[in-house]
C-alpha positions in Angstrom: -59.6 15.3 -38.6 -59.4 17.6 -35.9 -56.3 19.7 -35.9 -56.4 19.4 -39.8 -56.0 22.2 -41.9 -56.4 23.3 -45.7 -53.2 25.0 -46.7 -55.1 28.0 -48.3 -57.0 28.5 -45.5 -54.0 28.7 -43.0 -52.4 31.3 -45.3 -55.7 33.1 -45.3 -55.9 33.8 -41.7 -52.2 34.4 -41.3 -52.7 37.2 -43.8 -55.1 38.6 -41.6 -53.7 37.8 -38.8 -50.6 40.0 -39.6 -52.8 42.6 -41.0 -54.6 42.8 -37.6 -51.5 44.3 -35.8 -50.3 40.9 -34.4 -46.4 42.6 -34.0 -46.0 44.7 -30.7 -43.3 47.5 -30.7 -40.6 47.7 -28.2 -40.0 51.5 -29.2 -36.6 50.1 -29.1 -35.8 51.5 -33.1 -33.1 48.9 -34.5 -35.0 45.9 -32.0 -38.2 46.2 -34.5 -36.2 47.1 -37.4 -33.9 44.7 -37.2 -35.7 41.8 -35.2 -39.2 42.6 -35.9 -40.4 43.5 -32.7 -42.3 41.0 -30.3 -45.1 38.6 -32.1 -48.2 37.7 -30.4 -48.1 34.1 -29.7 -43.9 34.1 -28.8 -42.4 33.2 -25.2 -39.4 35.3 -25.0 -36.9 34.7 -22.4 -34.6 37.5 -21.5 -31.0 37.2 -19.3 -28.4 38.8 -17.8 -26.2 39.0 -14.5 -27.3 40.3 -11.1 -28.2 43.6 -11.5 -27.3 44.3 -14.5 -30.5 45.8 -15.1 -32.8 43.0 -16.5 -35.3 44.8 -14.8 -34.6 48.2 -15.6 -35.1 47.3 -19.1 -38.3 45.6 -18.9 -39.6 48.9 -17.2 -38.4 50.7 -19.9 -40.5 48.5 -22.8 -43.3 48.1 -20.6 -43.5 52.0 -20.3 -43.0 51.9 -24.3 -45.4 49.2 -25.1 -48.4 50.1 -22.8 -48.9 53.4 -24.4 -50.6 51.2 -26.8 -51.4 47.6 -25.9 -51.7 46.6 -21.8 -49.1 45.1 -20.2 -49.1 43.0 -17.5 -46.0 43.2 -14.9 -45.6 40.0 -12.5 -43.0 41.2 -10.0 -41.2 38.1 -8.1 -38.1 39.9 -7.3 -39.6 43.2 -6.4 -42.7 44.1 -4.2 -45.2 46.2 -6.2 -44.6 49.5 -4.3 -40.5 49.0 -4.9 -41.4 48.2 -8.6 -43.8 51.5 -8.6 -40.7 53.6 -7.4 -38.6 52.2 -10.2 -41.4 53.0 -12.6 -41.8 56.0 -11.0 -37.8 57.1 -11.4 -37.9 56.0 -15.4 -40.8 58.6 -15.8 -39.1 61.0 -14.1 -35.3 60.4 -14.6 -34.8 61.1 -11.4 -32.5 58.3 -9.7 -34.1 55.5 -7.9 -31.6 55.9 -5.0 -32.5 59.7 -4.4 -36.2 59.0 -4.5 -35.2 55.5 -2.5 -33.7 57.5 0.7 -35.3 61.0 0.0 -32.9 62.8 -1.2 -34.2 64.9 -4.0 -34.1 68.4 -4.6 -37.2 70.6 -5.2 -36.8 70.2 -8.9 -36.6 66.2 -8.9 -40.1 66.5 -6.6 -41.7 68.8 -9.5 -40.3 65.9 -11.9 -41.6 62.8 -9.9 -44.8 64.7 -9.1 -45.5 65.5 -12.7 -45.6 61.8 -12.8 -49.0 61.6 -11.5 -50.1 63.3 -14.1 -48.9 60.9 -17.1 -49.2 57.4 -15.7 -52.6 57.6 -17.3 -50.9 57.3 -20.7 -49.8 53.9 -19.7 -52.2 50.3 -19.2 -49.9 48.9 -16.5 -51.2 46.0 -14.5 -48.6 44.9 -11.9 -48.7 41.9 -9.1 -46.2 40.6 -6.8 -48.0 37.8 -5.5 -46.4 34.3 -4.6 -48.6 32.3 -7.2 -48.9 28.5 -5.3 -48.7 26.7 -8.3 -47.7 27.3 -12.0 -51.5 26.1 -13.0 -53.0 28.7 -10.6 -50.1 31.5 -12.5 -51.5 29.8 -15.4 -55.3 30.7 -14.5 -54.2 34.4 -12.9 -52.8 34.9 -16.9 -56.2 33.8 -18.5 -58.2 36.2 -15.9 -56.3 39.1 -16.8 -55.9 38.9 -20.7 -59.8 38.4 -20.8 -60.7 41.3 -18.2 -57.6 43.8 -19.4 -57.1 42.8 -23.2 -53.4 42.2 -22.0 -51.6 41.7 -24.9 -47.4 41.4 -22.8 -47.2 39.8 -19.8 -43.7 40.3 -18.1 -42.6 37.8 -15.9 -39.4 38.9 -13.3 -38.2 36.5 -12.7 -37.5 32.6 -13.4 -35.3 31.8 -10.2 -38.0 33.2 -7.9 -40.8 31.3 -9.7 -42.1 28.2 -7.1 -44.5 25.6 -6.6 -45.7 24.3 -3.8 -46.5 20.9 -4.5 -42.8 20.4 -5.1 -41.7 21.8 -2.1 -44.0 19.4 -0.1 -42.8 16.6 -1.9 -39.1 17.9 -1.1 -38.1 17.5 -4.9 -36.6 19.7 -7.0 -38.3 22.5 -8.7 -39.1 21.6 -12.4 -38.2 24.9 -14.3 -38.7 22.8 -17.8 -42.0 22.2 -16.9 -42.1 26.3 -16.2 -40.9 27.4 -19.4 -43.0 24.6 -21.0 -46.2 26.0 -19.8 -45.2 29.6 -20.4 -44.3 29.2 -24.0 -48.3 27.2 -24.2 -49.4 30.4 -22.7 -48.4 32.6 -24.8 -49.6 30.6 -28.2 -52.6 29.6 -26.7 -53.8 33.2 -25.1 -51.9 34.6 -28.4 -50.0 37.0 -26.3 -46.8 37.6 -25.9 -44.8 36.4 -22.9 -41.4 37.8 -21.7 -39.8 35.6 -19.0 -36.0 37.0 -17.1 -33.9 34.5 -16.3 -30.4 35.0 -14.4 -26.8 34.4 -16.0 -23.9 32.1 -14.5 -21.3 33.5 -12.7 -19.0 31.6 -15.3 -19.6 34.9 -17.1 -17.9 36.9 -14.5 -14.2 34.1 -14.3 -14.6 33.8 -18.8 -12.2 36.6 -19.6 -11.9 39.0 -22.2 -15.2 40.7 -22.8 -16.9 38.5 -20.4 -20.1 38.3 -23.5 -22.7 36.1 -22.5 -23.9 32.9 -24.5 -26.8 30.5 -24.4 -25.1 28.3 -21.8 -24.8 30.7 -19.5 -29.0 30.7 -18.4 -28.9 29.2 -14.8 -31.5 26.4 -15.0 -31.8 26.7 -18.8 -33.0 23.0 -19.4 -34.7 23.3 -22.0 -34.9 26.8 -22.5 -33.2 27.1 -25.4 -35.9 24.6 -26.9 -39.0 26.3 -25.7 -37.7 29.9 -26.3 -38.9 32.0 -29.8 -36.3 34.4 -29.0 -33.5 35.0 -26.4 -32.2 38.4 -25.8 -29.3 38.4 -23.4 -28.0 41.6 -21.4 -24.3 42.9 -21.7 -23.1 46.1 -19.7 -19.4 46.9 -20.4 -19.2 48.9 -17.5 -20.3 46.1 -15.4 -16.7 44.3 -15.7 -14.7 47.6 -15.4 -15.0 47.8 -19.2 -15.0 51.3 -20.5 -13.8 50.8 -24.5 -14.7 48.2 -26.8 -13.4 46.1 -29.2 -12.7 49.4 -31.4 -11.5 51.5 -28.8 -14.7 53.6 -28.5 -16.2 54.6 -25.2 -19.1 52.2 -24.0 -19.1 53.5 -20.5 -22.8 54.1 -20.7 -23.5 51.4 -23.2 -25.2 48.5 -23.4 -25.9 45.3 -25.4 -29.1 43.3 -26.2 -27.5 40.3 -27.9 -30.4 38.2 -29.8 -29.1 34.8 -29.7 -32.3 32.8 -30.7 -34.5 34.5 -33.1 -37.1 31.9 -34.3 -38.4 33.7 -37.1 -35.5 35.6 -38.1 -31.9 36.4 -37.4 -29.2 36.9 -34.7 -27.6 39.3 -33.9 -26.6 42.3 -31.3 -28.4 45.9 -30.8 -26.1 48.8 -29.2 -27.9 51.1 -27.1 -27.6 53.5 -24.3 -28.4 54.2 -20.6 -28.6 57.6 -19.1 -26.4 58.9 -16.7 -29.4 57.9 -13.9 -29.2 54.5 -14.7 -33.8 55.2 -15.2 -33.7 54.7 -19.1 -32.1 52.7 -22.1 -32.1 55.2 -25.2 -32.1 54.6 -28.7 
């Protein structure tokens, strides 16, 4: 019957599946050590509060990733030439504010227009687009993986994902159906599909170290179902937090806290931002 498979046989092209590079690298060290990475074939949701720097960090591993497998950036927050400035400020550590409201000194322009030079080294697709329907996002997805080998499509982010056929009905916009649909993307194109997704302010009003859980996701339905993984965001410094739990300085530190890990385990990877707030660091 169709859909019916010989055990040996699946084990056979899993073998070679694996053998045929089907983990991508965040260059995020203790991530893939610890967490294995990104699979092809996952949908990966990724949350934090506002401006926490959700975005920020998907720069950062689409600027790591695309030095060897394309990456495609769908910007629904950000207009692509705002996005290319923040791309633009990782690169060249220079702050996205000075660059914002031109305020950089003559050796931040030598930095930014070095730049130029090096965004070669990266296969970065990006679109801001308004996408009238999830089918026709669906479609756009399909056209780029077969015309740009696109191996990690980024999408930024959930709450500003729409449909028009729902707001002409008046009804409620069905994000299960969204995350649904993603997660059949990404097995079905065997890519790998990141999706950001905002945080509750009951994080702010918890108390204590304000950490983030699953319950947190603002319109999670069933998120927590469709999701391989789910990395969520935690700044310290965000809440006015500048020691931890030890009483060591996490001014500049951050957490990626891997709550759902399909196929493996849970838990929480320490890194760093730079005094710029342009890059996480190992």
């Amino acid at each position: 019957m169709k859909n019916t498979f010989q055990l040996s046989t699946l084990i056979e092209n899993d073998l070679k599946s694996t053998s045929e590079n089907s983990i991508i690298k965040t260059g995020f060290t203790k991530f893939d050590e610890n967490y294995g990475g990104f699979k092809l074939g996952e949908f990966v949701v990724f949350g934090g509060r506002i401006a926490m720097g959700k975005t920020q960090f998907l720069i950062n591993l689409a600027l790591n990733v695309s030095k060897e497998s394309p990456v495609l950036f769908l910007s629904f927050d950000l207009s692509k030439d705002l996005l290319a400035k923040r791309f633009i400020s990782s690169l060249s550590k220079v702050s996205i504010d000075r660059i914002l409201y031109s305020k950089t000194t003559e050796k931040e322009n030598k930095q930014i227009a070095d730049v130029n030079h090096r965004s070669d080294e990266h296969q970065i697709f990006i679109n801001d687009q308004v996408f009238e329907s999830i089918q026709e996002l669906k479609k756009y997805c399909e056209q780029q993986v077969a015309e740009n080998k696109i191996k990690l499509i980024f999408l930024d982010c959930l709450q500003n994902l729409s449909d028009e056929k729902y707001r002409q009905l008046g009804q409620e916009f069905d994000y299960d159906y969204v995350t649904r649909e993603l997660r059949h993307v990404a097995k079905r194109l065997n890519i790998c599909v990141v999706l950001t997704t905002q945080l509750s302010k009951n994080v702010d009003y918890r108390g204590g170290w304000r950490k983030p859980l699953i319950s947190d996701i603002i319109d999670g339905g069933n998120i927590e179902l469709d999701a391989d993984k789910i990395l969520l965001l935690y700044c310290p410094s965000y809440y006015g937090i500048l020691y931890d739990e030890n009483e060591d300085n996490c001014e500049n530190t951050v957490e990626i806290h891997v709550v759902k890990n399909k196929n493996g385990k849970t838990g929480i990877v320490k890194m760093q931002y730079d005094d710029e707030f342009t890059n996480f660091i190992n």
